[in-house]
Kinemage of the C-alpha trace (Angstrom):
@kinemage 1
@onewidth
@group {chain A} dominant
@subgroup {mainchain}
@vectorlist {calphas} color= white
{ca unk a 1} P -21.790 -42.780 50.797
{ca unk a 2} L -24.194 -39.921 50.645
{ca unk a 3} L -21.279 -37.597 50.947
{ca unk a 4} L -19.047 -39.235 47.992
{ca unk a 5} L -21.931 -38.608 45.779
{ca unk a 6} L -22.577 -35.047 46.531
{ca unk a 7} L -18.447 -34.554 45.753
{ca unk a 8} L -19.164 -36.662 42.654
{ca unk a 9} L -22.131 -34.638 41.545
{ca unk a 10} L -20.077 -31.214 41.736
{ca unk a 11} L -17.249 -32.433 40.317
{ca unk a 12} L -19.180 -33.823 37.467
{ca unk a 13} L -20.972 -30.220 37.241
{ca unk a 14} L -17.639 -28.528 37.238
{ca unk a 15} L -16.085 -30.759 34.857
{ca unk a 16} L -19.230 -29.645 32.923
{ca unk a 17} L -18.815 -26.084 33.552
{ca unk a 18} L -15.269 -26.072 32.335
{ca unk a 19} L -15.929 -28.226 29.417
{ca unk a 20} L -18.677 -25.545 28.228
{ca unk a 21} L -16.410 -22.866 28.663
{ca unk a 22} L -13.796 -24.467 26.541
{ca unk a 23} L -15.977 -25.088 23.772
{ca unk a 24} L -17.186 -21.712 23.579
{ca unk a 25} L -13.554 -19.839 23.749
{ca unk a 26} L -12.384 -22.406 21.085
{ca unk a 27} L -15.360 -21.430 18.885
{ca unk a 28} L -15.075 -18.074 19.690
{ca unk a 29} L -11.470 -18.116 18.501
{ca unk a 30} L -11.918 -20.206 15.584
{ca unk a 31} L -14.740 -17.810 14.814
{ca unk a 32} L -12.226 -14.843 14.910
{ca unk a 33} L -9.228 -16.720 12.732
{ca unk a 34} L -12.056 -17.348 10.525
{ca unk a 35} L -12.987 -13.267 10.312
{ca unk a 36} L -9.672 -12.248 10.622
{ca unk a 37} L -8.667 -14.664 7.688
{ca unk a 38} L -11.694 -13.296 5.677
{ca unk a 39} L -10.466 -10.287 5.792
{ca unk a 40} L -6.869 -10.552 4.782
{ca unk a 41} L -8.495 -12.475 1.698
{ca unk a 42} L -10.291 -8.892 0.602
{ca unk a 43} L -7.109 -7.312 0.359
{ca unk a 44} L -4.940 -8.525 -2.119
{ca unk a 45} L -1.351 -8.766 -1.867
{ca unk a 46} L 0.026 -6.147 -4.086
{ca unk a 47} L 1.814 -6.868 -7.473
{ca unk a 48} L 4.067 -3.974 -8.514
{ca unk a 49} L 4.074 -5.430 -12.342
{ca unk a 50} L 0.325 -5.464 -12.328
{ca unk a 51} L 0.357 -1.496 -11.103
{ca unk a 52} L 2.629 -0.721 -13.591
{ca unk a 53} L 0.733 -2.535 -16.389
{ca unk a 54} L -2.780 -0.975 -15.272
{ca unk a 55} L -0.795 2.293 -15.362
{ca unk a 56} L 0.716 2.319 -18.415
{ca unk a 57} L -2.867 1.052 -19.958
{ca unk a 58} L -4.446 3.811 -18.160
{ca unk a 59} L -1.985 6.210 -19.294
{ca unk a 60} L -2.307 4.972 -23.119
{ca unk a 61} L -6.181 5.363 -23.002
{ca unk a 62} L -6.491 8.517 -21.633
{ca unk a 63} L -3.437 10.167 -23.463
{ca unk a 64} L -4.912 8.527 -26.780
{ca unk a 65} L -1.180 7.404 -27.103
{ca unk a 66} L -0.348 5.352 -30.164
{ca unk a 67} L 1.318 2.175 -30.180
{ca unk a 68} L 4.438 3.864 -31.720
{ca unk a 69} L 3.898 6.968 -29.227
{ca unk a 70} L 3.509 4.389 -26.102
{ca unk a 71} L 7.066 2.555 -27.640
{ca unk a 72} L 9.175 6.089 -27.109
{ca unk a 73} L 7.330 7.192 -24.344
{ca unk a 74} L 7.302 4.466 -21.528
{ca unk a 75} L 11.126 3.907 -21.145
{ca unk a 76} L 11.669 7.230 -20.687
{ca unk a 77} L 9.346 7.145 -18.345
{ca unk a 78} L 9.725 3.759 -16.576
{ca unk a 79} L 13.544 5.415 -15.788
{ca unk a 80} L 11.573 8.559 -13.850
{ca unk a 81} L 9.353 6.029 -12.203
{ca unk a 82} L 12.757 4.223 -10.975
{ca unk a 83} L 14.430 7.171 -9.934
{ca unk a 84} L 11.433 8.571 -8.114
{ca unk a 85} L 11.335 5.281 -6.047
{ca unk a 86} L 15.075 5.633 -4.925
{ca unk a 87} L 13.885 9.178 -3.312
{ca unk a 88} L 10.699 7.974 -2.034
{ca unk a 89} L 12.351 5.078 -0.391
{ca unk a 90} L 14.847 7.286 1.750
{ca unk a 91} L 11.891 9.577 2.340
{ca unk a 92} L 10.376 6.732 3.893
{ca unk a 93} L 13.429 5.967 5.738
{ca unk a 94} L 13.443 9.242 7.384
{ca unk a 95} L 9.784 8.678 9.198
{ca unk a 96} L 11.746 6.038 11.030
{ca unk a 97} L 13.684 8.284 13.416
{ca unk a 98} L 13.826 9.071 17.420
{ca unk a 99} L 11.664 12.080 17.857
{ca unk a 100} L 12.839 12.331 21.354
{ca unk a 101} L 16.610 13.566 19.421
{ca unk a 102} L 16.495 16.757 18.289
{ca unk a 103} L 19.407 16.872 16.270
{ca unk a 104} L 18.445 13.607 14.564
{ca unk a 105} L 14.998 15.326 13.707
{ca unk a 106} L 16.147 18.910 12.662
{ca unk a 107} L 18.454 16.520 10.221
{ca unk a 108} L 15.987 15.312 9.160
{ca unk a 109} L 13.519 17.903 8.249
{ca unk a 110} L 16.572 19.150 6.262
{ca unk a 111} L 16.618 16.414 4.578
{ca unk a 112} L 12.611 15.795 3.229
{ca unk a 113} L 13.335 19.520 2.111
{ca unk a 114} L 15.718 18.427 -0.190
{ca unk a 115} L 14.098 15.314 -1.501
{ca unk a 116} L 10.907 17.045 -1.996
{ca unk a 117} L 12.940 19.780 -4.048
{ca unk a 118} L 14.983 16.767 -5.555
{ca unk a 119} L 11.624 15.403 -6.344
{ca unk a 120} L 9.913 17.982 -8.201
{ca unk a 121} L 13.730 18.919 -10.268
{ca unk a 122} L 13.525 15.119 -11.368
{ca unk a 123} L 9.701 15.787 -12.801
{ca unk a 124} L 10.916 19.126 -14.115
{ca unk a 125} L 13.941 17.090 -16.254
{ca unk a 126} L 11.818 14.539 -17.615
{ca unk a 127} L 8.803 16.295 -18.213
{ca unk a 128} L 11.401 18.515 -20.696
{ca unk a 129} L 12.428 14.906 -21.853
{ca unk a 130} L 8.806 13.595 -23.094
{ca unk a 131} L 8.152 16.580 -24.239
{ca unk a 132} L 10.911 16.255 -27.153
{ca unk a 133} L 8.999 12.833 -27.614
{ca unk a 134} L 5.324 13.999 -27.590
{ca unk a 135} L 3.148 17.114 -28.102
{ca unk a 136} L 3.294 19.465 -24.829
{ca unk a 137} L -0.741 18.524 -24.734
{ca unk a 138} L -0.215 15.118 -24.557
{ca unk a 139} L 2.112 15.069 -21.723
{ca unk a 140} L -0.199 17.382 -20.149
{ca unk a 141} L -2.846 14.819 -20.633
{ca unk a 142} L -0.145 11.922 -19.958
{ca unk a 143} L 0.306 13.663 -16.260
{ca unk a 144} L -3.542 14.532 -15.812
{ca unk a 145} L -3.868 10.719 -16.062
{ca unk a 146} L -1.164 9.332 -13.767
{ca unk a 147} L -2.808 11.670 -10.844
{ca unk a 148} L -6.396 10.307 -11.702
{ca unk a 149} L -5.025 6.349 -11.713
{ca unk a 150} L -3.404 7.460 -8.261
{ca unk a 151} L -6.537 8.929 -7.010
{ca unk a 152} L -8.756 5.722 -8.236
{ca unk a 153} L -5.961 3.806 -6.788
{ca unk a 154} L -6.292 5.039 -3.596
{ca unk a 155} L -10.065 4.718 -3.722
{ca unk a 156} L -10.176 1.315 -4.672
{ca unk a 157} L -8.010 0.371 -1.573
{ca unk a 158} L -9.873 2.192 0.403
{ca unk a 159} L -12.961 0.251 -0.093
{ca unk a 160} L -10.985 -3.430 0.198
């Protein structure tokens, strides 16, 4: 009888043991989902049509563009925005490649060469094309603009 108690005892102290530990990883996970779910709320899922809208407004203010000026101005440039996606998207592509293939990468390289070339021919043509729509100063200050809402950009998700 003395024995079957002693079992009891350490089974009951084991059972205790186990139990404890359980309760402490599940609040130690449910602690982390809670952290880790925290933080994915601080970062906010990006909206393309709110970037473009903060852009343009950006762009507007700091280029002192009229309402008229804005109405030319933005289509135009919407169009270079569009195209400049297309390029960035297969620039994108191209980080995706086997590094250990030689050929693949040298094709590659080749390729970035050209889109960064294609790139700045692109701002070259429509740069001409605002600047039959606006005063060469205003596009300057219409570019100056678009950097510094980049730069902010970048700054702002850098602190999220």
């Amino acid at each position: 009888m003395i024995s079957f108690n002693g079992k009891s005892k350490m089974k009951s102290k084991m059972i205790i043991a186990f139990l404890k530990r359980t309760v402490l990883v599940t609040m130690l996970l449910v602690f982390g989902l809670s952290t880790a779910t925290a933080q994915h709320k601080k970062r906010p899922h990006f909206d393309p049509k709110r970037f473009e809208a903060e852009l343009e407004q950006f762009i507007t203010t700091n280029a002192c563009l009229t309402p008229g000026e804005s109405a030319k101005f933005f289509p135009v440039y919407r169009q270079m925005m569009k195209r400049q996606r297309m390029i960035f998207d297969e620039m994108r592509r191209l980080h995706h490649i086997d590094t250990r293939d030689n050929e693949t990468c040298a094709n590659a390289i080749r390729r970035q060469d050209e889109l960064d070339v294609e790139i700045k021919l692109l701002q070259q043509e429509y740069h001409s094309r605002f600047m039959l729509i606006l005063p060469a100063g205003k596009v300057m200050r219409i570019i100056k603009a678009e950097e510094k809402f980049h730069r902010q950009m970048f700054k702002r998700m850098r602190a999220q």
